[in-house]
C-alpha positions as CSV (number, residue, x, y, z in Angstrom):
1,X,36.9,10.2,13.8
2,X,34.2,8.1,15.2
3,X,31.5,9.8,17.9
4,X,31.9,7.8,21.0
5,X,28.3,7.2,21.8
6,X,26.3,4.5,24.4
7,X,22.7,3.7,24.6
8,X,22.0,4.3,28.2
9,X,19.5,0.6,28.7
10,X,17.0,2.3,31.1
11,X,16.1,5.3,29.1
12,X,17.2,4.4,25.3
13,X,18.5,7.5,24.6
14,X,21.8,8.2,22.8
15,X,24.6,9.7,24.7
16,X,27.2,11.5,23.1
17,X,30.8,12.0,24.7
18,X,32.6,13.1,22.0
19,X,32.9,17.1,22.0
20,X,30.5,19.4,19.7
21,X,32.3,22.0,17.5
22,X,31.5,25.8,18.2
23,X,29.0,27.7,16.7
24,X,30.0,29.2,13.7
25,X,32.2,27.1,12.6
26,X,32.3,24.9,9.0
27,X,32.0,21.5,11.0
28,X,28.8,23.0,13.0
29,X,26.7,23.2,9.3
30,X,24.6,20.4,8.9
31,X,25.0,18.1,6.6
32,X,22.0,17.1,4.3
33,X,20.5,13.6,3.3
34,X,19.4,12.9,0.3
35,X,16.7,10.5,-0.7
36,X,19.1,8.3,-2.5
37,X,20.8,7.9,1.1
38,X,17.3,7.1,2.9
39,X,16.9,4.3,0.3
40,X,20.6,2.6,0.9
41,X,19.4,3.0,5.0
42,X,16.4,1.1,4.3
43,X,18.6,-1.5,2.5
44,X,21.0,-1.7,5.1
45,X,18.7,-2.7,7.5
46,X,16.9,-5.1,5.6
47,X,20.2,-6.8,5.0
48,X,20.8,-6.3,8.8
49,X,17.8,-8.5,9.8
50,X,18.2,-10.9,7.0
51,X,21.7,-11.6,8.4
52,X,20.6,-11.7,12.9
53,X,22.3,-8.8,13.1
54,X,19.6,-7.6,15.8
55,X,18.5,-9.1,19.2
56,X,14.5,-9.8,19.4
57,X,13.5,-7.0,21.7
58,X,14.9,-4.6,18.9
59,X,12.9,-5.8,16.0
60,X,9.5,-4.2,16.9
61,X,11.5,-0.4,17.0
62,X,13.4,-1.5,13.9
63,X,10.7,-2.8,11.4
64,X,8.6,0.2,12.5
65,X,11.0,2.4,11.4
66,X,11.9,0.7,8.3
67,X,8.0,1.1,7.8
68,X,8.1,4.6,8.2
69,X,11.0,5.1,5.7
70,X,9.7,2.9,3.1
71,X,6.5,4.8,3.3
72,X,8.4,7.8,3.1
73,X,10.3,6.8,0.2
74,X,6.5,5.6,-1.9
75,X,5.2,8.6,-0.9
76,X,8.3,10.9,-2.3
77,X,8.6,8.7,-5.6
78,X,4.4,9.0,-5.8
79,X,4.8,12.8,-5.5
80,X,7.4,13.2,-8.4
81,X,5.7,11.0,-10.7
82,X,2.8,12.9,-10.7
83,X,4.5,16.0,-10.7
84,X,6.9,14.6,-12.9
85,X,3.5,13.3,-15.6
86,X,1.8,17.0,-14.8
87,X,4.4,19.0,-16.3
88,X,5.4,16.3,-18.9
89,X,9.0,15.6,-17.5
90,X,10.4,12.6,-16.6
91,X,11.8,12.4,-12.7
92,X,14.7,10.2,-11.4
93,X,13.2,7.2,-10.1
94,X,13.6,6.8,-6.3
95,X,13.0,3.0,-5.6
96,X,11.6,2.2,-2.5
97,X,12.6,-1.4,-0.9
98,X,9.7,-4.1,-0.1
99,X,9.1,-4.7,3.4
100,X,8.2,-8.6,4.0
């Protein structure tokens, strides 16, 4: 089911009306993300902008995050091929998009 969420305009923060499950329960476990899903997110927005999908107030917010996460992504791929060239393994290839 979807979260039934609104972005109050005068403080940009997420509000969520949709009930939270109790503690202790299997839906209250967090779910993880995996780098593989950080790299379709980058993608997704890049496709996003390419298509006007966001107004022109929102692109400063959204290309710094898409910064961030594609400096994540170098930075994690960097890591395991060095770690990956140390110990004489090869490492799956996490490709990070291009920013323009």
């Amino acid at each position: 089911m979807a979260k039934a969420e609104q972005v109050a305009p005068e403080t940009q923060e997420i509000v969520d009306d949709a009930p939270q499950p109790e503690a202790g329960t299997e839906e209250s476990q967090v779910e993880s993300i995996s780098l593989v899903d950080l790299n379709s997110l980058a993608q997704i927005i890049d496709l996003a902008s390419s298509r006007g999908a966001f107004r022109g107030q929102e692109l400063e917010p959204i290309g710094a995050l898409y910064n961030k996460l594609t400096k994540f992504l170098a930075s994690v791929q960097a890591a395991q091929e060095a770690s990956g060239s140390a110990e004489g393994e090869e490492t799956p290839e996490v490709e990070a998009p291009t920013g323009e």
